[in-house]
C-alpha positions in Angstrom: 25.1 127.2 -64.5 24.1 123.8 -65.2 22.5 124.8 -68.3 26.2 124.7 -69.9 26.8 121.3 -69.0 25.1 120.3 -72.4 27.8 121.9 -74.3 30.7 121.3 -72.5 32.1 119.2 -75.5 31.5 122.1 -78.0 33.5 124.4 -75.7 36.2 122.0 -74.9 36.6 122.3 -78.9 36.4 125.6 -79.5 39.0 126.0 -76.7 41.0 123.6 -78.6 40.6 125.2 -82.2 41.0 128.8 -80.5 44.0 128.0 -78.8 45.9 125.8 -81.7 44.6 129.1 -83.9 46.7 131.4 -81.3 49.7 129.1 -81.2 49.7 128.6 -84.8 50.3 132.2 -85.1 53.5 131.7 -83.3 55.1 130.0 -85.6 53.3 130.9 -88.7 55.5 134.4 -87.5 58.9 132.7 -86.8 58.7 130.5 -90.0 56.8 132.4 -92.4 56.9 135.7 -91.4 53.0 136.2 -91.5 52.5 138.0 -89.5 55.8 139.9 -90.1 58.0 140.8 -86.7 61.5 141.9 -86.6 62.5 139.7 -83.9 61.8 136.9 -85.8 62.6 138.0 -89.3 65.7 135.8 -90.3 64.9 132.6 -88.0 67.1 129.7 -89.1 65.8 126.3 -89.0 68.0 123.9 -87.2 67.8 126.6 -84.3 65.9 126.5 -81.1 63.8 128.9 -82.6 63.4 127.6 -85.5 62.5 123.8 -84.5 59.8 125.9 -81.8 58.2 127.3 -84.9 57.8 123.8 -86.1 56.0 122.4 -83.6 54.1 126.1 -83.1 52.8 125.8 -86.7 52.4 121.9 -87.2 51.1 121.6 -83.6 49.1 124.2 -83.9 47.2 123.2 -87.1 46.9 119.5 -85.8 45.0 121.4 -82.7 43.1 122.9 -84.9 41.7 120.3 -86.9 41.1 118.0 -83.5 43.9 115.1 -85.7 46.3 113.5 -82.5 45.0 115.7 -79.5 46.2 114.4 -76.9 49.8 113.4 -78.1 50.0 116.9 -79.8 48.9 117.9 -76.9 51.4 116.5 -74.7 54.3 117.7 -76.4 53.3 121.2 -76.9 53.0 121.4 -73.5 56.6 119.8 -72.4 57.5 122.4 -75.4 56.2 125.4 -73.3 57.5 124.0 -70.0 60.9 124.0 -71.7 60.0 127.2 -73.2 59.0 128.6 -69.3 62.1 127.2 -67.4 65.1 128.1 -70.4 63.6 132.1 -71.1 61.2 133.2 -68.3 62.7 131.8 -64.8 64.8 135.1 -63.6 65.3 137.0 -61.9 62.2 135.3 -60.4 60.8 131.8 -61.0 57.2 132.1 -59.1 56.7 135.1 -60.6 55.9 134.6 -64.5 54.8 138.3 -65.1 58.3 139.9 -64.2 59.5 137.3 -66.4 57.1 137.5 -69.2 56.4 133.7 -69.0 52.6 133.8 -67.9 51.5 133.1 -71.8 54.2 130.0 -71.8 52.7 128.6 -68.6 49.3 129.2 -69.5 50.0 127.3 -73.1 51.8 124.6 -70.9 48.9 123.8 -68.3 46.3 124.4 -71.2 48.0 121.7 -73.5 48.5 119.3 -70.6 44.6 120.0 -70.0 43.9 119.2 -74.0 46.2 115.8 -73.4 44.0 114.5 -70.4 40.3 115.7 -72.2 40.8 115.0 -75.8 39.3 117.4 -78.4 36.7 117.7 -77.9 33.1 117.3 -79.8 34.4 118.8 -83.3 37.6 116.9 -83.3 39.1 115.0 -86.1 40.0 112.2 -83.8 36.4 111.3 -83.1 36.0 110.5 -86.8 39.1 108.6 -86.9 39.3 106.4 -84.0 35.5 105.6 -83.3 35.5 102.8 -81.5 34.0 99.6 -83.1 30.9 97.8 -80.7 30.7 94.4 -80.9 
């Protein structure tokens, strides 16, 4: 499959925009109700919940748009280990699908992948932070 290699940059971003699209979603739902679940119908603000949608829907549009990847990155994915090891560690902690924490640990080892790579070809940052040759 070496054929691919040539656009291994546009596929780390679409990886990038696709995920921060998903995760957006997550708090787009807590915060604004769009789209609309009970669960998550009267979310205060200064609650866990609350600050998780947050960093769900800022995070997630920062992804997005490819602006601060790898810190965004970086905390969105201590957010999901936090998220993993406070809601989805019992009654067994190796096992994430009797816990329904595989999508939290997914997010987390994704994000801490997008903090290592970067965005990506179509990222923000690229534009931003060129660096200047003598």
């Amino acid at each position: 499959m070496f054929f691919l290699n040539q656009f291994q940059g546009k596929f780390l971003s679409l990886l990038r925009i696709v995920s921060g699209y998903m995760y957006l979603m997550h708090g787009s739902t807590k915060l604004l109700h769009i789209p609309y679940i009970e669960q998550f119908a009267n979310v205060p603000m200064m609650s866990i919940y609350g600050v998780a949608g947050l960093l769900e829907l800022v995070g997630g549009m920062l992804l997005i748009l490819g602006l601060f990847t790898r810190p965004v990155a970086f905390l969105l994915s201590g957010q999901m280990a936090v998220a993993y090891l406070m809601a989805h560690t019992q009654p067994n902690f190796l096992l994430p699908i009797l816990t329904g924490g595989e999508l939290a640990a997914l997010y987390s080892f994704l994000f801490l992948y997008l903090s290592s790579v970067g965005g990506g070809e179509w990222a923000l940052d690229n534009l931003l932070f060129k660096k200047k040759s003598n």
